[in-house]
Structures are given as structure tokens and as C-alpha cells.
N, C-alpha and C positions, 0 to 999 in steps of 0.2 A: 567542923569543916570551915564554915565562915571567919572563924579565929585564925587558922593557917591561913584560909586565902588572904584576909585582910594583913596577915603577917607580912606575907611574899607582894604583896604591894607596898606596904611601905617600905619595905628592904627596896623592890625596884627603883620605889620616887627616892630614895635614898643615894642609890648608885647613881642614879640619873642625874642627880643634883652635885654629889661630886664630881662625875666627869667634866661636867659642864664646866662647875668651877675650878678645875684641873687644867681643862680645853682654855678659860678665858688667863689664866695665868700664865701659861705656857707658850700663847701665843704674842707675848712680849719679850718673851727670851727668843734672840735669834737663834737659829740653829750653830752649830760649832764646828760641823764638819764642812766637808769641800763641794761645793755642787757639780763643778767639773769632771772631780774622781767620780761620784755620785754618779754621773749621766753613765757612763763608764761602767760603772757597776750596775747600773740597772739594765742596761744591754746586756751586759755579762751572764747576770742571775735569769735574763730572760723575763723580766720582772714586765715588761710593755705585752706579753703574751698574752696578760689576764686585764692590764692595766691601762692597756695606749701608752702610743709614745708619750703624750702631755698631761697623761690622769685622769684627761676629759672625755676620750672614750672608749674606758676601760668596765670592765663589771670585778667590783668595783671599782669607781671614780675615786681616783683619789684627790684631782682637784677641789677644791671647794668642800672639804670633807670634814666633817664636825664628829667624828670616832674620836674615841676617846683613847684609839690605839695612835693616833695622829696628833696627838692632846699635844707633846713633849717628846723630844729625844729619848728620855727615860723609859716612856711608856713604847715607844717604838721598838727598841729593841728587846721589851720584856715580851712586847708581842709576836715579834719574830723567833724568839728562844722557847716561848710557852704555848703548844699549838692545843687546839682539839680538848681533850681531858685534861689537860694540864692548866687550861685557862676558858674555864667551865662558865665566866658570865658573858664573853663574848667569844662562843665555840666556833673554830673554822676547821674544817676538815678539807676544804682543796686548795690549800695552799700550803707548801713544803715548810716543813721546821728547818729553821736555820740555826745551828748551832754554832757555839765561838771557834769551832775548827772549821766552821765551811765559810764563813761571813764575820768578822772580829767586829770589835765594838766599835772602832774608829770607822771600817766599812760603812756599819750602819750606820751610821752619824752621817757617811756621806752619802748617803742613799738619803736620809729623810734632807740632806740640806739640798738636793736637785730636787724632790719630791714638795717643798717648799720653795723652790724657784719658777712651779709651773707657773704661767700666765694664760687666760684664756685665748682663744685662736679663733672663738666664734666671732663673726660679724657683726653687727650692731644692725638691729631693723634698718635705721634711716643708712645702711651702708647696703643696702639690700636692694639695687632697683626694680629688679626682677619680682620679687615679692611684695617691692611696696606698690607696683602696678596691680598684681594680684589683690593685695585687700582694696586696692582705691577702686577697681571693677566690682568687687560686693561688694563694696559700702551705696553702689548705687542703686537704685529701683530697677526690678526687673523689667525690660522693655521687650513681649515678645515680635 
């Protein structure tokens, strides 16, 4: 039993350790497709349903997102084509199979190059006055 378990660990730090270095590769290739068409299509596919309109408050996020289905173009659209059973180390069951007659590959190209133009929308503390009054009140002694 310790044999198999120790097995399926190192196969994980394994996968783990390609993605990553797939992830750090990938994110020097710009994307190819259109972010324009992209935005476009991702209203279309209804894809802000699950995701937000900017990625930032979606379940999941796709801003800021270190999946290895995110890694590369390549891996994007294997992960849109390969759903559930079919893509057994990262299984998703609620999210639709898109296959090359509903989404074609240039699509998806320009799905991941908007999905790669998100920018954050959050505030910055020090742009916060409302809150920066808030922590400046508890940082002080309580005076009853």
C-alpha cells in the first residue's frame, strides 16, 4: 500500500512540476489570437456566467491564474475539447465541452488572448480612503 501511495505522489510532484514549467514557458509566448474577437466570444459562449466579466470575480478566477489549463494556447484549447473523463488529471464536470464545430481553434485563441488581457480593477489600499480611516481607528488604543 505505502508503494502505491508513495508512487501516486511522486507521479503528482511530477505533473506538478511540468505544469509549472509549461506555465513559466508559455507565459512568454504572447498569445496569437484577437482579444477584441475574444471579448466578443466570451459574451457570446456566456463564458462571464461562471467567470466575471474581468476573471476577477468569477469561480473560477481566471485572472491571476497559474492552471496549467492557462499554461499556453495549446493547453487551452486541449482543455476546452477534453472535458471530465476525457482529461482525468484536471477533471471538470461543470463546465461545457466545446468542441471544433461549436468553438474552432482560432476562437479559442481568441478567447485565451482577451482572457490574457485581463487587468486588475481592484483598488489599491492607499486608494482606499474609506478603509484607510477604518484600519487608522484600530491601530489606535481603545479609549472607552
Amino acid at each position: 500500500m505505502n508503494v502505491k501511495r508513495n508512487s501516486i505522489t511522486v507521479a503528482l510532484v511530477v505533473m506538478i512540476v511540468l505544469a509549472l514549467s509549461v506555465s513559466a514557458n508559455a507565459q512568454q509566448k504572447p498569445p496569437t489570437g484577437n482579444a477584441v474577437t475574444g471579448k466578443t466570444l466570451f459574451a457570446a459562449h456566456t463564458c462571464f456566467g461562471c467567470h466575471g466579466y474581468n476573471g476577477e470575480t468569477g469561480n473560477p478566477k481566471l485572472q491571476g491564474s497559474a492552471s496549467p489549463n492557462l499554461a499556453s494556447e495549446e493547453s487551452f484549447i486541449r482543455f476546452l475539447r477534453l472535458r471530465a473523463d476525457k482529461a482525468p488529471i484536471l477533471p471538470v464536470t461543470n463546465m461545457p465541452n466545446y468542441s471544433e464545430s461549436s468553438l474552432s481553434d482560432q476562437q479559442a485563441r481568441d478567447i485565451y488572448a482577451y482572457i490574457r488581457s485581463f487587468k486588475s480593477t481592484s483598488t489599491e489600499v492607499k486608494d482606499a480612503p474609506a478603509l484607510n480611516r477604518i484600519l487608522s481607528g484600530a491601530s489606535k488604543p481603545y479609549k472607552p
